[in-house]
BABA-983436 format. One record per atom (N, C-alpha, C): residue in one letter; atom name; x, y, z. Coordinates in steps of 0.1 Angstrom, whole numbers, plus 5000, padded with zeros to 4 digits. Layout:
residues N
  rest  atom  east  north    up
     a    CA     X      Y     Z
...
***
This chain:
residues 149
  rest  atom  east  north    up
     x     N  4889   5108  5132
     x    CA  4896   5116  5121
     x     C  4906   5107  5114
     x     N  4910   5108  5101
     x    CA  4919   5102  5095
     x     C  4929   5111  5089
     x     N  4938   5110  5085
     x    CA  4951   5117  5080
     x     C  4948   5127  5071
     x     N  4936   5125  5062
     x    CA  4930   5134  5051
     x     C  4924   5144  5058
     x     N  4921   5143  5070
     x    CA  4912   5151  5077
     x     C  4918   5160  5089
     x     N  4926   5148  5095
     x    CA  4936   5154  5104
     x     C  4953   5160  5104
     x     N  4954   5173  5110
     x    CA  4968   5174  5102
     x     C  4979   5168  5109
     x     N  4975   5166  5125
     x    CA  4985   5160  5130
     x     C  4989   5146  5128
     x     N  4980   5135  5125
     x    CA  4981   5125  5122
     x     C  4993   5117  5117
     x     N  4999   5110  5118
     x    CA  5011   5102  5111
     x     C  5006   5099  5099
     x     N  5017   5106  5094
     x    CA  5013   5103  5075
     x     C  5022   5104  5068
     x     N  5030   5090  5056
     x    CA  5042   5096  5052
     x     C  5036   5093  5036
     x     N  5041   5100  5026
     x    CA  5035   5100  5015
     x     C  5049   5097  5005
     x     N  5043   5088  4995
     x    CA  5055   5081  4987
     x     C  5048   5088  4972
     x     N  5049   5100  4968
     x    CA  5045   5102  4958
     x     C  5053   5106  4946
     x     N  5063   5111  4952
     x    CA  5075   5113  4941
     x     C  5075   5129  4941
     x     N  5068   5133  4954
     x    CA  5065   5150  4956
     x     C  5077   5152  4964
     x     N  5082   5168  4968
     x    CA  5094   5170  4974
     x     C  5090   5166  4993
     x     N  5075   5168  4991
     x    CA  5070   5163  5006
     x     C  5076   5148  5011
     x     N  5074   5135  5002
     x    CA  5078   5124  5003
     x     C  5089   5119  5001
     x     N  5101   5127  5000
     x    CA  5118   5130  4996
     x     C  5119   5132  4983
     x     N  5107   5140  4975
     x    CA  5115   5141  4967
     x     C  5119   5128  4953
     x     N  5109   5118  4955
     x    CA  5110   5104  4946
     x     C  5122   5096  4952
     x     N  5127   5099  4963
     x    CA  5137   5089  4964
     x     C  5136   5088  4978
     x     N  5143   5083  4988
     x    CA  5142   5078  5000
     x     C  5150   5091  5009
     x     N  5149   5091  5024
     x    CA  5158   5107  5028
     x     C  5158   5096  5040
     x     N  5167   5107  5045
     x    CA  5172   5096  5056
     x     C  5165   5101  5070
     x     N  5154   5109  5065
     x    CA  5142   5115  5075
     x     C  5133   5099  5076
     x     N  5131   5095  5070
     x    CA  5123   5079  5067
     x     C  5127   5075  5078
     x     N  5119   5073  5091
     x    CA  5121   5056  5099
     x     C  5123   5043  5092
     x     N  5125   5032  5102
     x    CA  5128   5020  5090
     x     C  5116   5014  5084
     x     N  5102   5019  5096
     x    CA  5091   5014  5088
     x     C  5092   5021  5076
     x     N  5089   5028  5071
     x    CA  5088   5040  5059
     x     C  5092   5033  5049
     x     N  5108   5029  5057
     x    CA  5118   5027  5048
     x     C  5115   5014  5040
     x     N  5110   5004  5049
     x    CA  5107   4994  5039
     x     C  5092   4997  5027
     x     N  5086   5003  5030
     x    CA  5078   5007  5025
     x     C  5083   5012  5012
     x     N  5089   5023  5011
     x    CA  5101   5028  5003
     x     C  5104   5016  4993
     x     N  5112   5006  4997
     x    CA  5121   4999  4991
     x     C  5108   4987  4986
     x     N  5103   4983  4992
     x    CA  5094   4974  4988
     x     C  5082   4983  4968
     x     N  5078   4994  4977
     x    CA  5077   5003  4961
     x     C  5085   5004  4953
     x     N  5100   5005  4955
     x    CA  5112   5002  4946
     x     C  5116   4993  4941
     x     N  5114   4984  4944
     x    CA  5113   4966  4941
     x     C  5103   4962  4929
     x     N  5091   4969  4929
     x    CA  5081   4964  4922
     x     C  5092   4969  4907
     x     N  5087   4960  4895
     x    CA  5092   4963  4882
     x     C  5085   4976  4874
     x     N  5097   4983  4865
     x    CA  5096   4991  4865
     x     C  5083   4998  4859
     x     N  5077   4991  4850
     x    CA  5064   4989  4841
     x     C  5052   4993  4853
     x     N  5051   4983  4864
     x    CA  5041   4990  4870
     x     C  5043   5004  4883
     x     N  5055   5004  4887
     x    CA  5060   5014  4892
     x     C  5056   5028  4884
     x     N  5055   5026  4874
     x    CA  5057   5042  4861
     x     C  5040   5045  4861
     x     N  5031   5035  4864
     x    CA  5019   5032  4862
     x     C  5006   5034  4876
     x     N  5022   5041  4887
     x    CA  5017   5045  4903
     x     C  5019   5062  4900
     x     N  5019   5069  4895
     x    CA  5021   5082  4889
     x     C  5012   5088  4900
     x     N  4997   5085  4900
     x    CA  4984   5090  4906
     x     C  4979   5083  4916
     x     N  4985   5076  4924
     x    CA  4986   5071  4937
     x     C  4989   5072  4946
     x     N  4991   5075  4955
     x    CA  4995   5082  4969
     x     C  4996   5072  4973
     x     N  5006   5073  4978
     x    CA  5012   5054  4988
     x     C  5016   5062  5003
     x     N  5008   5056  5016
     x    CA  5006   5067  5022
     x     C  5009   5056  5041
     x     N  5010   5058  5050
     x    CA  5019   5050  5061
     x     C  5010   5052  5075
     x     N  5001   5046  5075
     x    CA  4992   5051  5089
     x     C  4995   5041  5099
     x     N  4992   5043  5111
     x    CA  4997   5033  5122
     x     C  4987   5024  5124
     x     N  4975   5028  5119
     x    CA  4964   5019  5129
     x     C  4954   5021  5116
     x     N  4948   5007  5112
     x    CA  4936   5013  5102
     x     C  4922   5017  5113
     x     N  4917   5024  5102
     x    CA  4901   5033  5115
     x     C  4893   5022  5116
     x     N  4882   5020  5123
     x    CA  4873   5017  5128
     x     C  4865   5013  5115
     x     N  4863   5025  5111
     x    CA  4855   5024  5098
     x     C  4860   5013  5085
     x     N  4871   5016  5083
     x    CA  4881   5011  5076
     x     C  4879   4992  5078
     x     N  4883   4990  5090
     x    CA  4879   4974  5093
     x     C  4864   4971  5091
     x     N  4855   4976  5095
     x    CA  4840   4972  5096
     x     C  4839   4973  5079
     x     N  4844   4983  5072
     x    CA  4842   4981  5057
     x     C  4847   4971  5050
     x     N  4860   4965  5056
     x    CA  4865   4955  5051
     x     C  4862   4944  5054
     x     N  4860   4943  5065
     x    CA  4857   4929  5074
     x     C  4866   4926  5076
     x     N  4882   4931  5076
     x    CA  4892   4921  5079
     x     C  4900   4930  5093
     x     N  4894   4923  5102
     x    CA  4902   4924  5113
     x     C  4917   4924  5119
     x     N  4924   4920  5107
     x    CA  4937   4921  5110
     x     C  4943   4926  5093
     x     N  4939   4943  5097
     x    CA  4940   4947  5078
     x     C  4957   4953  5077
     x     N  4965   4948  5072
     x    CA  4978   4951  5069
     x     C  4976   4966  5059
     x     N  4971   4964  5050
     x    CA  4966   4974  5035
     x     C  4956   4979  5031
     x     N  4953   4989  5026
     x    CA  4941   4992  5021
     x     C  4940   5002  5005
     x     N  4936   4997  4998
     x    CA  4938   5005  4983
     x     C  4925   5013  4983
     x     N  4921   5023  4983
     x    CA  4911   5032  4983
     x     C  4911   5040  4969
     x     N  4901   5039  4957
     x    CA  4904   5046  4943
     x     C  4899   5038  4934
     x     N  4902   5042  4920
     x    CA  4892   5034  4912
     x     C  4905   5026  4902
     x     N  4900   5016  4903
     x    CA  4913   5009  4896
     x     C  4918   5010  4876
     x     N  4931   5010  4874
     x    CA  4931   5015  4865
     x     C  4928   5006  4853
     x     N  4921   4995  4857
     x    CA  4915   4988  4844
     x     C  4899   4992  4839
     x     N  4894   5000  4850
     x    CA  4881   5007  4853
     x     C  4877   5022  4840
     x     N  4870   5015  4833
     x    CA  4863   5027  4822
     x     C  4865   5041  4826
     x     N  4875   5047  4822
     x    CA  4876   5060  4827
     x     C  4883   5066  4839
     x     N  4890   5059  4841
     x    CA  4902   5057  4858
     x     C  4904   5066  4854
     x     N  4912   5074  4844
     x    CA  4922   5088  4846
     x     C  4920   5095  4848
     x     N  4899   5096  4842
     x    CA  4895   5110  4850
     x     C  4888   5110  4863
     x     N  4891   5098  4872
     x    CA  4885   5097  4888
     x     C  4888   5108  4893
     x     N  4875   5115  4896
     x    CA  4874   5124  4900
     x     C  4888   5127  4916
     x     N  4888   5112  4920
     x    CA  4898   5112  4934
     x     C  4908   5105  4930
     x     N  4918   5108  4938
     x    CA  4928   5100  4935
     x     C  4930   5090  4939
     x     N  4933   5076  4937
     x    CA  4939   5065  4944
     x     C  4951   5068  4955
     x     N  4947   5058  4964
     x    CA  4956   5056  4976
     x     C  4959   5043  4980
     x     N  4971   5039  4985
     x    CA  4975   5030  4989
     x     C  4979   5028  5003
     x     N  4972   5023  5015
     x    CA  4973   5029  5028
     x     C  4982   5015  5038
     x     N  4998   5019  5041
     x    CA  5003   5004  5043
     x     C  4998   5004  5062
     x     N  4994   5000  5065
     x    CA  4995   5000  5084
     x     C  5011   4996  5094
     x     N  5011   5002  5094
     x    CA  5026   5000  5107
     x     C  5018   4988  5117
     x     N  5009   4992  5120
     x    CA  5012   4986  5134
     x     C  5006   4970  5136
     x     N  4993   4969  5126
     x    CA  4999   4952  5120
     x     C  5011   4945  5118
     x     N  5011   4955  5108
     x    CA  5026   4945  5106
     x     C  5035   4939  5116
     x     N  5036   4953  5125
     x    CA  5049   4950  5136
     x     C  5040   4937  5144
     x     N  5025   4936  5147
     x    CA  5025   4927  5159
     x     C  5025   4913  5151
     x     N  5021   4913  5134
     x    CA  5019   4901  5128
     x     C  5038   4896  5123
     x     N  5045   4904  5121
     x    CA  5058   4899  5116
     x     C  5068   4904  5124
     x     N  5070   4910  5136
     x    CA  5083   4914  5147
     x     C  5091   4923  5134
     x     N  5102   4916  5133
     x    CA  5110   4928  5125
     x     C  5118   4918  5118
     x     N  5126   4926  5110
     x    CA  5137   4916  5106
     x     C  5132   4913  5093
     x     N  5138   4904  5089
     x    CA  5134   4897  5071
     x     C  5118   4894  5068
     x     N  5113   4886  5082
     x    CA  5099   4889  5082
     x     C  5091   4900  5082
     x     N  5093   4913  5086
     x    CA  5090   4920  5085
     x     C  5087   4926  5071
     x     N  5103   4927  5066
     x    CA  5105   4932  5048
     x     C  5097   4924  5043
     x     N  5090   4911  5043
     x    CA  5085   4899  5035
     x     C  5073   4908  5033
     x     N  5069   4911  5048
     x    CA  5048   4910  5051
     x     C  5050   4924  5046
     x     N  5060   4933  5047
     x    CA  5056   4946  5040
     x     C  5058   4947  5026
     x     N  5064   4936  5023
     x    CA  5063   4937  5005
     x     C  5055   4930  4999
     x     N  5049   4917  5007
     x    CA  5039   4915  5002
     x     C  5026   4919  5002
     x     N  5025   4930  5012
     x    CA  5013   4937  5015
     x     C  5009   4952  5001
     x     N  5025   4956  4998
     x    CA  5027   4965  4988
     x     C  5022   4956  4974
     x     N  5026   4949  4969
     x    CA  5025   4938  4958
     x     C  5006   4940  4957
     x     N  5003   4934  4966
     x    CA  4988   4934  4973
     x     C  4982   4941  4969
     x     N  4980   4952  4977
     x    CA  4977   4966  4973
     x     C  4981   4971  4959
     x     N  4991   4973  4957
     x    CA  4993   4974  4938
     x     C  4982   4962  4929
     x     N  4979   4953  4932
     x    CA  4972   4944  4923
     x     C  4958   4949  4917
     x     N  4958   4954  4935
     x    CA  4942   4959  4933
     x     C  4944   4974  4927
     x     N  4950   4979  4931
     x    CA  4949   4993  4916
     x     C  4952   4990  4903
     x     N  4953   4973  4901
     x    CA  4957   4975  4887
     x     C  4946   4961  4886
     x     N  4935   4963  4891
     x    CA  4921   4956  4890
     x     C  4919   4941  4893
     x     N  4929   4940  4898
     x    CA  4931   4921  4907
     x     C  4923   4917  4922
     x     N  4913   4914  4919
     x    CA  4902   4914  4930
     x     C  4914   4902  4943
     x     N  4907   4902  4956
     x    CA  4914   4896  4963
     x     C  4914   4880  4960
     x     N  4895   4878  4958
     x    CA  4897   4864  4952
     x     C  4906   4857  4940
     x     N  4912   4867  4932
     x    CA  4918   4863  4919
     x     C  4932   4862  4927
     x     N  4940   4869  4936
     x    CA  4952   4869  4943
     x     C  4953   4856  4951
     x     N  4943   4852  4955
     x    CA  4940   4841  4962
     x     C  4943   4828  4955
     x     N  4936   4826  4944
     x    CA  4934   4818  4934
     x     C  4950   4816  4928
     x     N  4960   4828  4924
     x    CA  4972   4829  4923
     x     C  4981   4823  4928
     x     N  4984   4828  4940
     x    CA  4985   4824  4954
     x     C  4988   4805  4953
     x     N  4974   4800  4953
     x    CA  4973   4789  4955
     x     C  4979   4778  4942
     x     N  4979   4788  4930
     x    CA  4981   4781  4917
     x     C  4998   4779  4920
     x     N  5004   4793  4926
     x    CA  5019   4793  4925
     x     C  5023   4785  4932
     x     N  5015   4777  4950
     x    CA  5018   4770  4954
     x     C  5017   4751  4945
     x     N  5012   4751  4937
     x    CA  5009   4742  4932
     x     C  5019   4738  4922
     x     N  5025   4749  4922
     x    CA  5036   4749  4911
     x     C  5031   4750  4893
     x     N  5016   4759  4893
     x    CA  5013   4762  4877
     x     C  4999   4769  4882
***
């Protein structure tokens, strides 16, 4: 079962609904959450205004399914929805989601500054691809920025 399905499930939702504080952070948020929170608050404001229909959402463990779909065994994120450079995105029938995993993170970055790094750049991530930036092209970036152009 997954969080859409199950009610008990860990699920925190960043939507700007009174369920997810309300558009701003509460001090109900653990610190995972919380970077999550701040890392979405970070991004500029232009594509922030542009997450309106996204569900940015905090599971512990991606599913089974989830990895074999991806093929990536060690999946930090997952953007599920139709991206908004995609013919007709406003009327997707579903909404976009943006799904960060807790429990990657913690075993890949411990806590601390590392932690905020891999959770913000996992947010960045995830946002690219709702705004239609395939992973190969992030990659390609990636490697251009290291190159210095």
């Amino acid at each position: 079962m997954t969080p859409d399905t199950d009610p008990t499930a860990p699920r925190r939702d960043y939507d700007g609904s009174p369920e997810s504080g309300g558009g701003g952070p509460s001090e109900t948020l653990d610190p995972f959450d919380q970077l999550v929170w701040e890392a979405v608050e970070a991004l500029p404001a232009v594509f922030r205004k542009r997450l309106d229909t996204v569900a940015i959402v905090v599971e512990d463990e991606p599913s089974l399914d989830d990895l074999r779909r991806t093929g990536a065994p060690g999946l930090l994120g997952l953007y599920t929805g139709v991206p908004r450079t995609a013919y007709g995105a406003s009327e997707a029938p579903m909404p976009s989601k943006i799904t960060i995993y807790r429990g990657p993170h913690l075993r890949n970055f411990g806590d601390g500054s590392a932690l905020a790094e891999g959770v913000a750049a996992t947010v960045r991530h995830e946002v690219a691809h709702h705004f239609g930036i395939s992973d190969a092209r992030l990659e390609q970036m990636a490697r251009e920025a290291m190159l210095g152009g």
